[in-house]
Each structure stands twice: as C-alpha cells, then as structure tokens.
C-alpha positions as CSV (number, residue, x, y, z in Angstrom):
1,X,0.0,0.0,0.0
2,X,1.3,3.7,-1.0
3,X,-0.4,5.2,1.9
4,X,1.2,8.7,1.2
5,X,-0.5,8.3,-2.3
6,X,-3.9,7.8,-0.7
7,X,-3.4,11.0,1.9
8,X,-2.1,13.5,-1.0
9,X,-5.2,12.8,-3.2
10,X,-7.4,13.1,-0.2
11,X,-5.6,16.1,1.2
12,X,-6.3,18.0,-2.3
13,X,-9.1,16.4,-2.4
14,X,-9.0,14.9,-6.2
15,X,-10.9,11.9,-6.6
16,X,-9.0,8.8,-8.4
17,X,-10.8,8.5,-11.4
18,X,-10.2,12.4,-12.3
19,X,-6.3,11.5,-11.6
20,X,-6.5,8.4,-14.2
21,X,-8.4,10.3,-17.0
22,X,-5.6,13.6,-16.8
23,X,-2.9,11.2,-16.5
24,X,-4.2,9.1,-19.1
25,X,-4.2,6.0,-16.7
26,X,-6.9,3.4,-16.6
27,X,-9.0,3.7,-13.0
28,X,-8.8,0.0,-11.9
29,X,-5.2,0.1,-12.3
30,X,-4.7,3.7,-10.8
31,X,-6.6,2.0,-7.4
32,X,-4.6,-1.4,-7.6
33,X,-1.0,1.4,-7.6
34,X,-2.7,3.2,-4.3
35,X,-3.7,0.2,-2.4
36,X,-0.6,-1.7,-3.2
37,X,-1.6,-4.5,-5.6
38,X,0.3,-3.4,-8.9
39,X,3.7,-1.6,-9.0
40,X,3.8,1.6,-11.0
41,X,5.9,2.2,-14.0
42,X,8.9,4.7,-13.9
43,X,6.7,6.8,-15.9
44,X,3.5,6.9,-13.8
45,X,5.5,7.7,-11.0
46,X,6.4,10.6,-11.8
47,X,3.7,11.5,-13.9
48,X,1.5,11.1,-10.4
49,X,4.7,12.6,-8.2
50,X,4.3,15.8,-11.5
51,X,0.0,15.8,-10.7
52,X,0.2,15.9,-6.8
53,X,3.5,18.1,-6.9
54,X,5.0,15.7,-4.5
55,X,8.5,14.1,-4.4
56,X,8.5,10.7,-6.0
57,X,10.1,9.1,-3.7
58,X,8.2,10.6,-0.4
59,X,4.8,9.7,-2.5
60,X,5.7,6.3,-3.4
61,X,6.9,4.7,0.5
62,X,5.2,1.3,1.0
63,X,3.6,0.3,4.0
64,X,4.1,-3.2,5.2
65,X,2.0,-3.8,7.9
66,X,4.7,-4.6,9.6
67,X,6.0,-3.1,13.3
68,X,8.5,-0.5,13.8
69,X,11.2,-1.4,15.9
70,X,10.5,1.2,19.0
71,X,7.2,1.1,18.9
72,X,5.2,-1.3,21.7
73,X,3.2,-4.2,20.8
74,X,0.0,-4.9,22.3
75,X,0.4,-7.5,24.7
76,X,4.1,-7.1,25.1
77,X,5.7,-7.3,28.2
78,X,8.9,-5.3,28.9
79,X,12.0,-6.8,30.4
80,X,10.9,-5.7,33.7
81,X,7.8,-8.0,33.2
82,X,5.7,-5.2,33.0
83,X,2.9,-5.1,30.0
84,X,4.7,-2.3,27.7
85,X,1.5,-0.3,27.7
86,X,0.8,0.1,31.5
C-alpha cells in the first residue's frame, strides 16, 4: 500500500478517477497502484509525483503492515515484566 498516495489525493481532495483520466491511466489500475496491488511504472511515478507536486520518492513509501522497531506491541511485556502499555 502507498499510503502517502492515498493521503495527498485526499488532502487535495481529487478523486482517483479524475487522476487516471488527466494522466491518461486506466481507474482499476490507478486503485490497484494506491492500495498496493500493482507496482507503478517509472513513468506513472512521476507523472502522479508531477500531478500531486510531491516528491516521488516521499509519495511512493510502501507500508508493510509490519511493526517499527521502538514502537510497543500490544500485549508485550517489557523486560521488567511489565505489560509495555501500563
């Protein structure tokens, strides 16, 4: 998932299928490049990082799903044996 791609066209607030018809880019795939289920070309990177006047590679971070490193997990305790949220 690009979710920096999904905040800038809601921050402007442009709806995706006015993005694909100015970029020239079919709507089904324009949604599969937000929510991370097709990998962009080259050349609808930037023409999307161009659109939003955003840089390319700020717009185009992934989100994993996965934890950062210093952030708690629920249900973790700390070394102390404290839960890490108390």
């Amino acid at each position: 998932m690009y979710p920096n791609l999904k905040l800038q066209t809601f921050k402007l607030g442009i709806h995706q299928n006015h993005i694909a018809r100015v970029l020239g880019i079919d709507e089904s795939v324009l949604s599969k490049i937000i929510h991370g289920y097709r990998e962009p070309s080259l050349h609808q990177r930037k023409q999307l990082a161009g659109f939003l006047k955003v840089d390319e590679k700020w717009l185009f971070e992934k989100y994993d799903g996965d934890h950062r490193d210093d952030a708690p997990v629920p249900g973790a305790t700390t070394e102390q044996g404290k839960d890490s949220l108390s």
